[in-house]
C-alpha positions as a printed NumPy array, in Angstrom:
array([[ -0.85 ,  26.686,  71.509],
       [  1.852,  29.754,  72.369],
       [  4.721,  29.09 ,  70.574],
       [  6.826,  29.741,  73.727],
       [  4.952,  27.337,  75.98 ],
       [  6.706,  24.496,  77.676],
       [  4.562,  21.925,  76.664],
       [  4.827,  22.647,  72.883],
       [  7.492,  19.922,  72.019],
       [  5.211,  17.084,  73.814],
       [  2.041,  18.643,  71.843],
       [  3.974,  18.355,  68.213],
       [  5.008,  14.922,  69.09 ],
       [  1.341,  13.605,  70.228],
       [ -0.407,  15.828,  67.634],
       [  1.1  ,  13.119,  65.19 ],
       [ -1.285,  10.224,  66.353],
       [ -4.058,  12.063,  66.357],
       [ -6.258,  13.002,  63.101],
       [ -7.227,  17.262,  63.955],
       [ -9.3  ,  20.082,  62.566],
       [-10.73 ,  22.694,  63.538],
       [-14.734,  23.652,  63.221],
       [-16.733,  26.826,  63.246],
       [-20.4  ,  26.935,  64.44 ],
       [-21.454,  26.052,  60.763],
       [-19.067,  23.023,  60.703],
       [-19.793,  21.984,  63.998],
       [-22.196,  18.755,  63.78 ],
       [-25.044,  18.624,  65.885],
       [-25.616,  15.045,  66.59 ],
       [-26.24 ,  14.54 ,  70.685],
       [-22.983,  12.707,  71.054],
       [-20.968,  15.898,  70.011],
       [-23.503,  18.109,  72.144],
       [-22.803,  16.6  ,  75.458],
       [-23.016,  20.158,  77.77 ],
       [-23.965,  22.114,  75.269],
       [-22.558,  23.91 ,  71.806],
       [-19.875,  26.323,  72.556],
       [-17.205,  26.428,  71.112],
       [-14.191,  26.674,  71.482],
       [-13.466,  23.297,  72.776],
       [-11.557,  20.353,  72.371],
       [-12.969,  17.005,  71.277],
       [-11.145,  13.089,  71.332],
       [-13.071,  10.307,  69.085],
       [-12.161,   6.868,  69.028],
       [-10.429,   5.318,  65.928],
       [-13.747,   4.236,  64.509],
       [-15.062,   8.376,  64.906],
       [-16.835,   7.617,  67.7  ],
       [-16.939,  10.493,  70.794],
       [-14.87 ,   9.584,  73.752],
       [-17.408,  11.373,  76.448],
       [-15.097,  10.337,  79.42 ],
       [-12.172,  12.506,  78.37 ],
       [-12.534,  15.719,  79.189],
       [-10.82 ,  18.518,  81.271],
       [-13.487,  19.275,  83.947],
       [-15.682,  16.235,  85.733],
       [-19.084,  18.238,  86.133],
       [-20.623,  21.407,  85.145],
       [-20.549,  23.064,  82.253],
       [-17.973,  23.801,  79.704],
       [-16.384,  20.388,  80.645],
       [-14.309,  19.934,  76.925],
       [-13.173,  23.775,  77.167],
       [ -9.478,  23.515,  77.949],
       [ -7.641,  26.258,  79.473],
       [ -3.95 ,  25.211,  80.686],
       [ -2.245,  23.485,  77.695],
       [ -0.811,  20.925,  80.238],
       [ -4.476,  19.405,  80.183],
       [ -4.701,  19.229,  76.508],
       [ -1.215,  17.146,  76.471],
       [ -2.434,  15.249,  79.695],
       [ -5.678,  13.85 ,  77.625],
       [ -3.762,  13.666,  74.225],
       [ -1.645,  11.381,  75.845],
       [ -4.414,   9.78 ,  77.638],
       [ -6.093,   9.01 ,  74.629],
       [ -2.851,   7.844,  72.745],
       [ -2.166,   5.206,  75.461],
       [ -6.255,   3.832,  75.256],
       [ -5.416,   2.928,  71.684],
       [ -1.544,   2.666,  71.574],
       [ -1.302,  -1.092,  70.064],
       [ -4.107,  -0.768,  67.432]])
């Protein structure tokens, strides 16, 4: 994320409930669940707590690339998406 960007302070804040790494091609795992439209990277991933892929959040409905994100408001949208599915636990 651009160190200038607007949504920065709202990332740093939500990127603390939320375990992340980042994976090259030879990290990346291959299991079907993690494979959903394909292996490109890079994209952007949410799991429940128990590590299990949440296929239903994503940035774009249908077509391909549908867990590439482009606008960092839609990364922040879905982190907090995902915060509030589990917020409680």
């Amino acid at each position: 994320m651009n160190i200038a960007s607007p949504c920065l302070p709202l990332f740093q804040r939500l990127s603390q409930h939320f375990v992340m790494f980042q994976a090259d091609y030879a990290d990346a795992p291959s299991e079907r669940g993690f494979l959903k439209d394909g292996g490109y990277l890079p994209r952007i991933l949410f799991f429940d707590p128990s590590g299990k892929p949440l296929p239903n959040v994503k940035v774009n409905e249908s077509g391909h690339l549908i867990y590439a994100y482009t606008e960092e408001e839609e990364v922040t949208h879905n982190m907090s998406q995902v915060r509030n599915m589990f917020s409680g636990r």
